[in-house]
C-alpha positions in Angstrom: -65.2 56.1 -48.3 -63.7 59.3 -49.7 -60.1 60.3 -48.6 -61.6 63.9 -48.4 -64.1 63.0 -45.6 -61.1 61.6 -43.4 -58.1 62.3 -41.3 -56.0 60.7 -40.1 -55.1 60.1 -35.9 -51.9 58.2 -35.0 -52.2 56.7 -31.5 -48.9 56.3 -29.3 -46.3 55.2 -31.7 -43.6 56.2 -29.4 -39.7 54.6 -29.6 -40.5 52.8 -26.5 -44.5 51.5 -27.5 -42.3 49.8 -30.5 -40.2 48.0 -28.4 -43.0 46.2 -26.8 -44.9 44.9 -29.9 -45.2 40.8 -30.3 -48.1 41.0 -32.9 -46.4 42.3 -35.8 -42.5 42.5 -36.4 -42.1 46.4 -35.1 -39.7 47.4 -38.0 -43.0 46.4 -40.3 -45.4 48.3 -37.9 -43.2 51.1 -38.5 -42.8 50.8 -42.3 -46.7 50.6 -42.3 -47.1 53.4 -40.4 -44.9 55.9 -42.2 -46.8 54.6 -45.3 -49.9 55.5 -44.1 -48.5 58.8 -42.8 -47.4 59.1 -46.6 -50.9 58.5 -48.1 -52.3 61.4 -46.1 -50.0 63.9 -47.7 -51.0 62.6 -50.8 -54.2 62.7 -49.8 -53.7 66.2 -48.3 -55.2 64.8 -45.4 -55.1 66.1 -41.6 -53.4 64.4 -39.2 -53.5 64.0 -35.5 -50.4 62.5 -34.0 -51.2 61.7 -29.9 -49.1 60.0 -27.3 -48.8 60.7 -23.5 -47.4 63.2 -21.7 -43.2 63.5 -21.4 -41.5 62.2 -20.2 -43.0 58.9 -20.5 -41.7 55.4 -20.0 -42.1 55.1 -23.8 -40.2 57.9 -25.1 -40.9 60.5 -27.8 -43.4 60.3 -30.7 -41.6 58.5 -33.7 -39.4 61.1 -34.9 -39.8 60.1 -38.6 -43.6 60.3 -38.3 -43.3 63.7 -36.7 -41.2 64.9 -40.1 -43.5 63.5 -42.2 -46.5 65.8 -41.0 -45.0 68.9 -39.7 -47.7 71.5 -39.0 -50.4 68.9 -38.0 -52.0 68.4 -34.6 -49.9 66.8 -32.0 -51.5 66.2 -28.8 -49.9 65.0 -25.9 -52.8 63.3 -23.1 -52.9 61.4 -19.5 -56.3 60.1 -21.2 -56.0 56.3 -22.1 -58.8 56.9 -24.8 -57.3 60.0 -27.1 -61.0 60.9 -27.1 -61.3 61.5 -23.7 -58.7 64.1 -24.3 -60.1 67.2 -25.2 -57.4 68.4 -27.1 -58.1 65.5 -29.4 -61.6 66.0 -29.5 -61.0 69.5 -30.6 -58.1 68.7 -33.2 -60.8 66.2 -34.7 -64.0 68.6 -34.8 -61.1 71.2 -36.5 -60.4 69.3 -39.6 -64.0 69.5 -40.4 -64.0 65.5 -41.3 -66.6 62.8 -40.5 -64.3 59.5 -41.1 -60.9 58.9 -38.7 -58.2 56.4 -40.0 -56.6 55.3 -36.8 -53.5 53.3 -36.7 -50.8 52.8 -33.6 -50.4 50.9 -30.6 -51.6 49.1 -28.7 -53.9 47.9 -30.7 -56.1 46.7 -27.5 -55.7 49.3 -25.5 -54.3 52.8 -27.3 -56.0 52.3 -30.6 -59.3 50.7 -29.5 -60.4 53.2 -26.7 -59.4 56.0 -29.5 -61.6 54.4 -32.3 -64.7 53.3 -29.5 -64.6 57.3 -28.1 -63.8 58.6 -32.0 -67.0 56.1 -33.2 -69.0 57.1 -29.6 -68.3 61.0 -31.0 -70.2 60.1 -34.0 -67.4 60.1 -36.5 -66.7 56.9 -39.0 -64.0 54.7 -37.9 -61.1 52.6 -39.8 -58.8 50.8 -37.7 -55.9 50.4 -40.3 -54.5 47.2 -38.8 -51.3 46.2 -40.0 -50.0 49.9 -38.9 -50.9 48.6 -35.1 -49.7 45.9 -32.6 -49.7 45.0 -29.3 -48.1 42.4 -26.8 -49.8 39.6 -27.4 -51.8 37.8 -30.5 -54.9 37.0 -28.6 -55.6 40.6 -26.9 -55.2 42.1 -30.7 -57.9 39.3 -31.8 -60.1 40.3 -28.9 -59.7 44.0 -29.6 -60.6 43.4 -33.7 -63.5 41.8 -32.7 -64.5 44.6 -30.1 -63.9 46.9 -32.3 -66.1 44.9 -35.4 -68.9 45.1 -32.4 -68.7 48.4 -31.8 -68.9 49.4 -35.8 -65.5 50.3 -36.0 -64.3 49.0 -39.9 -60.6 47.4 -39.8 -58.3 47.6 -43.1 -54.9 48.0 -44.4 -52.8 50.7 -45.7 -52.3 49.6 -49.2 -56.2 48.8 -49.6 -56.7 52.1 -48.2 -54.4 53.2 -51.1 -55.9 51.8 -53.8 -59.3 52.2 -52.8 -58.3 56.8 -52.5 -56.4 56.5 -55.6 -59.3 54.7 -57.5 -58.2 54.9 -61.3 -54.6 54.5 -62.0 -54.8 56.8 -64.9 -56.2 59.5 -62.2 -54.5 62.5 -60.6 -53.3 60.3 -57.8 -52.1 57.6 -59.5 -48.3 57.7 -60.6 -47.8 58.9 -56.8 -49.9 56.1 -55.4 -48.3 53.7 -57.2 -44.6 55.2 -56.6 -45.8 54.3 -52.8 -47.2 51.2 -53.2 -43.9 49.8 -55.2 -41.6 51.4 -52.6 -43.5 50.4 -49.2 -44.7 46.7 -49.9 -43.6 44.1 -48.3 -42.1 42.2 -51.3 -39.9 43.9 -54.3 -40.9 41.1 -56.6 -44.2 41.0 -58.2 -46.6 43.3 -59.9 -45.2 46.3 -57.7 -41.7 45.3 -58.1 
């Protein structure tokens, strides 16, 4: 998959969504996410950040998300599935891409009715996993596994990362790698 044939929609990461996550420590959810935010600039990439309307019982759209792609789509819905939303259906045909990156929560509810209506609109689908979470471990197995079904591809960021950045002699690479040090988990080790 080419980084040029994707964008990128973000699905409900709200203050309050983060609050509720059990499947993967929130703070690391978050971390992800803004990493992933980060790879699209790199990447030049569009974005689509969607969350429902305000004021909701989960609060406004992660603030440091929002910085880090100023200009791009945001979409408030009442929709559970952002595709169901014609706002985001129109965001997505506008970037002119075939491939959405979805991350966000929850990841069995939120994320998978995004991906199945993105997939059902005949785009490509990557569910970027470990920038999602939900409330409880076996709903998120259920969801993977509905999602594998449907022909939705899971991932994570930093395979995403490497896979974009391809050759770390090419254009991409110093800044690739200056993210991949900084937003792995662990200092120690080869990006450390």
């Amino acid at each position: 998959m080419r980084a040029e044939d994707c964008f990128l929609l973000l699905v409900d990461l709200q203050v309050g969504s983060l609050t509720t996550i059990h499947t993967i420590d929130p703070k690391v959810l978050k971390d992800n996410a803004i990493a992933l935010a980060t790879l699209a600039n790199i990447h030049k990439m569009p974005s689509i950040l969607t969350a429902g309307k305000k004021p909701g019982v989960s609060g406004a759209f992660l603030p440091e998300l929002r910085a880090l792609l100023p200009g791009h789509a945001y979409v408030e819905r009442t929709a559970v599935g952002a595709f169901d939303a014609p706002a985001v259906k129109a965001a997505s045909a506008a970037t002119g891409r075939s491939t959405a990156i979805v991350a966000g929560v929850a990841t069995d509810i939120g994320v998978l009715h995004a991906a199945i209506g993105a997939k059902a609109a005949g785009l490509d689908v990557w569910v970027v996993v470990d920038a999602c979470g939900t409330t409880d471990s076996r709903a998120e197995s259920l969801a993977i596994a509905r999602l594998s079904a449907a022909g939705v591809a899971t991932t994570g960021w930093a395979s995403l990362a490497a896979e974009w950045m391809g050759d770390f002699a090419g254009p991409l690479g110093l800044e690739t790698m200056a993210l991949l040090s900084q937003r792995m988990p662990s200092a120690e080790g080869p990006f450390g």
